[in-house]
N, C-alpha and C positions, 0 to 999 in steps of 0.2 A: 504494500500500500504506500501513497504514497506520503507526506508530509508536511507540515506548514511549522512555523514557527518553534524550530528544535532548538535555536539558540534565541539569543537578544530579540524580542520583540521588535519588529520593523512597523513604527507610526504611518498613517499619512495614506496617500492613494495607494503605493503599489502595494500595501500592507491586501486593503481590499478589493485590488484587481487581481491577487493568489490567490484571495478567498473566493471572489464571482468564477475565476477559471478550474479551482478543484470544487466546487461547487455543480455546477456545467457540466464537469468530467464524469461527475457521481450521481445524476440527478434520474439518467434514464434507470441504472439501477437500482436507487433508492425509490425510487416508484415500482419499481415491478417488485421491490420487496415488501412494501404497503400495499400495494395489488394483492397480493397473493394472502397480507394478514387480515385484510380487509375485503375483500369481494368487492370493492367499489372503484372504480377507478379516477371520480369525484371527489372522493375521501381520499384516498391515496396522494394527492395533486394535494392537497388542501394540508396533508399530514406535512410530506414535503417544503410546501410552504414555510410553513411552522416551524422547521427544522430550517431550514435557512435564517430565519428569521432570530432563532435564536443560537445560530453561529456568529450572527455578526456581534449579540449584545456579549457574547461571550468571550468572544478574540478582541471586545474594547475593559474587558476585564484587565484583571494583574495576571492572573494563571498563564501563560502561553498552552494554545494547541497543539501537542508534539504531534500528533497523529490525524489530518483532519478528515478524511475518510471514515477512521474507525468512529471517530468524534460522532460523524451523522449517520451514520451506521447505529452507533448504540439509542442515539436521541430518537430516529425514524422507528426503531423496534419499542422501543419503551413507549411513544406515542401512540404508535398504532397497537399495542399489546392494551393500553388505558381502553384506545377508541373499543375495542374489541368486546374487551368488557361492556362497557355499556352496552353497545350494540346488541350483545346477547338477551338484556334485560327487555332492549324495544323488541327484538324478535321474536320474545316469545308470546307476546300477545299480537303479532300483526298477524292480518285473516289470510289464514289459506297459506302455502308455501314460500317460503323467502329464498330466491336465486339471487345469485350472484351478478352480479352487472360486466356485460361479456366486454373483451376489447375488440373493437370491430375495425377488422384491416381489409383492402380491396379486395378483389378476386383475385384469384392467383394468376390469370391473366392478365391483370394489370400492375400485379407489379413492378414487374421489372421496369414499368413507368413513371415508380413512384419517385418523389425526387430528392428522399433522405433513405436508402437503402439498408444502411442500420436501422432507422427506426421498423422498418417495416420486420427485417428480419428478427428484431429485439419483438415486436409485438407475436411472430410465431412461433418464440421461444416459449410465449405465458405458457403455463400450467392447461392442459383440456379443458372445460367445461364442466367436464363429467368430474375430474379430480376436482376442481373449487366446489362442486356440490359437495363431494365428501370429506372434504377438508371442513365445511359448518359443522361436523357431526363432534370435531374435537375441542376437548377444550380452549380458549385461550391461551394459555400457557404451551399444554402440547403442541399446537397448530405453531406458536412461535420456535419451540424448539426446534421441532421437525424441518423449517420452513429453514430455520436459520442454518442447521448443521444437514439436514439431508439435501435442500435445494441451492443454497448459496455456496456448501463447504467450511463452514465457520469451526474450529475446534469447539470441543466441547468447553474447553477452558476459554473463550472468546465469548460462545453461546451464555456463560456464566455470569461474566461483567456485564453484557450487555442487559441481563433480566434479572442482572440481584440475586443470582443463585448460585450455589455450589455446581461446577461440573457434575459430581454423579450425580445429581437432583435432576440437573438436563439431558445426561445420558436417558437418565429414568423414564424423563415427560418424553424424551425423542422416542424410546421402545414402546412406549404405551402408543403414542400416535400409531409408531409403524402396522403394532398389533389391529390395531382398528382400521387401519388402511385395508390390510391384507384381508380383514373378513369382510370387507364392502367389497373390492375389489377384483371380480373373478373373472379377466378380461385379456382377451389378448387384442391391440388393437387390431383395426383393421387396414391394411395401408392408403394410400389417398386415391390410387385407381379406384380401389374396391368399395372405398368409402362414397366416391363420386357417384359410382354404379348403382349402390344403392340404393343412394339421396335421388338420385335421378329417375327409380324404378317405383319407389316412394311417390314422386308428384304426379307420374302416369298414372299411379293406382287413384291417386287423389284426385286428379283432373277427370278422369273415370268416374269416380263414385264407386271404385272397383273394390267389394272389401274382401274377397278372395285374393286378389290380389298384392292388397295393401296389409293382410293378416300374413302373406307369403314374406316378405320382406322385414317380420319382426320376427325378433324373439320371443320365442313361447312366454319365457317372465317379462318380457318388457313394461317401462315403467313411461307415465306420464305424468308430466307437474306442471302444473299453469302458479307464474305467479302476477296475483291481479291487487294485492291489498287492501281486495275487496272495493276497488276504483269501479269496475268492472265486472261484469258476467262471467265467470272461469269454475272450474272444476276446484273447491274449494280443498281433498282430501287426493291425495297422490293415486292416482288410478294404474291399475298391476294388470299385464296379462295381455295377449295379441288382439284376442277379439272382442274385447272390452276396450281398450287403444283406438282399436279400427275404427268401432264405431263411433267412439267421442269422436276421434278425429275428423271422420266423413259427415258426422251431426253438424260441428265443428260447423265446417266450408258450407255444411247447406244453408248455415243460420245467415254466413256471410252474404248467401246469394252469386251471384255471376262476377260482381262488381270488385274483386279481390284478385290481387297478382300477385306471385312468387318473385320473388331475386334470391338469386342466390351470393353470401358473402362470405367472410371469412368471420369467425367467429373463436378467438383463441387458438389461431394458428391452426382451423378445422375449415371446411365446405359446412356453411350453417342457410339457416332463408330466414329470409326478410320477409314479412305480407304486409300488400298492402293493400288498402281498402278507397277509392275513391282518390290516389293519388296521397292518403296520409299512411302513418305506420302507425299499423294496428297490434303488431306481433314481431318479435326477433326469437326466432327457435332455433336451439343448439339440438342436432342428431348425432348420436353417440353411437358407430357401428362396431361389433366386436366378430371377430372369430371366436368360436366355442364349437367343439365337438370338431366337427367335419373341418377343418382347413379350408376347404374348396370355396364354405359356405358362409360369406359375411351378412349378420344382421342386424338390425337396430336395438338397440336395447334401452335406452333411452332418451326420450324427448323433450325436453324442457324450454315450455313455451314462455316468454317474458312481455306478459303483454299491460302490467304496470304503468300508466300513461306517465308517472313521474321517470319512470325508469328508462320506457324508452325516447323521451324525452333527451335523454341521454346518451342515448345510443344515437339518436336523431343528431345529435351537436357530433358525436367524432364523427360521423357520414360525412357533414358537412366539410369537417377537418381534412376528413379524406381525400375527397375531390377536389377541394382548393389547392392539396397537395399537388393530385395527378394535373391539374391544369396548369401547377405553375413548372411543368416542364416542358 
């Protein structure tokens, strides 16, 4: 990592044109580490914030910052591990499912257009979809450990400073995490041809009304979640099973009527759809395809509809982000 301020204290501008450039250096990462403790990528921007914010009252201190990396590295984890907390407390009374707030990058055909090619490849780095849904299942604490020493690489003895704990305490919360991972977890991805193929045998089945078809292309367990917080009409209780799936799904599109269109985009480094309804967005859905059993045979096993008007609301602003991108090439 790198460093600021290991000797004498340097006053004056260039003291905080090193702190705005290792700031800068750190900021795409310190976001995808608030991303991933937080499900929000609103809140994560806002943690960050915050963290800048109190780098600067901190390096007008006496203390010098020997390490300023690790500096906001420990501040962004302990902010976002507080955020965390609370958030659990609003979560568990909001109605009906709470997903995660996806990072929405272009199609994968337009990227190579895009005109920050780190940022794009940084956004399909994020975590699947499917893992930030089972990352809510852990605690705070755990979700930080894990996140910090199994996703970033942090020693345990690092993971320690940064949460106020004893190393074995974090070894501990990281093994609990992994343990719970591994029993949600029974997947083998599916690779992005295969994962296309499906997504794409999916909207024929839908565009059809075809629920032979559209039950052919799930997995026997597969799972549905609408999350609507209660803004909206959605399936209030996680609906299980292919021909239960199918037919919300195909109720779903009838309710819509004609007046509704697919896009397909990128959703957490995945092929996800967008619907829209009269030219607005009504829904951002992540599909989650896995191999099980047969190799041959990739299916859906999870769908997780985000149709939240605050949330996609949100989603609706990086669209926009997005496109300004690809135009300004």
């Amino acid at each position: 990592m790198s460093s600021l301020n290991s000797g004498p204290r340097a006053e004056g501008p260039s003291q905080l044109d090193d702190l705005i450039e290792t700031f800068h250096g750190e900021r795409q990462r310190l976001s995808s580490l608030a991303y991933r403790m937080l499900g929000s990528r609103a809140d994560a921007q806002d943690i960050v914030q915050e963290a800048w914010i109190r780098l600067q009252r901190a390096a007008a201190g006496a203390e010098p910052i020997r390490d300023v990396p690790a500096w906001l590295t420990t501040t962004v984890s302990r902010l976002a591990l507080d955020q965390l907390r609370s958030a659990r407390t609003r979560r568990e009374v909001y109605v009906g499912p709470w997903l995660p707030e996806p990072i929405v990058g272009p199609h994968p055909t337009a990227r190579q257009a895009a005109s920050d090619p780190g940022e794009v490849a940084a956004l399909a780095d994020e975590l699947s979809f499917a893992m930030m849904v089972v990352l809510e299942r852990l605690t705070p604490a755990q979700r930080a450990a894990f996140i910090l020493h199994d996703t970033f690489g942090f020693s345990f003895t690092d993971v320690a400073s940064m949460l106020d704990r004893t190393p074995a305490a974090c070894r501990q919360l990281a093994s609990r995490a992994r343990d719970q991972l591994s029993h949600q977890v029974r997947r083998i991805d599916a690779d992005a041809d295969d994962h296309r193929r499906v997504l794409d045998a999916f909207l024929r089945a839908c565009a059809g009304g075809d629920l032979a078809a559209l039950v052919a292309v799930l997995d026997p367990s597969v799972v549905y979640r609408s999350d609507s917080g209660g803004a909206v009409r959605s399936a209030l209780n996680v609906v299980a099973g292919a021909d239960r799936v199918a037919r919300l799904v195909l109720g779903v599109l009838h309710k819509f009527g004609t007046g509704h269109e697919f896009q397909t985009s990128t959703l957490n480094g995945e092929d996800g759809l967008l619907v829209y309804r009269e030219g607005q967005l009504v829904a951002a859905v992540a599909v989650t395809t896995v191999v099980a059993g047969d190799p041959a045979r990739a299916a859906i096993t999870e769908i997780n509809a985000l149709v939240n008007p605050d949330k996609l609301a949100a989603v609706q602003s990086q669209l926009v982000a997005v496109q300004s991108q690809l135009g300004a090439t």
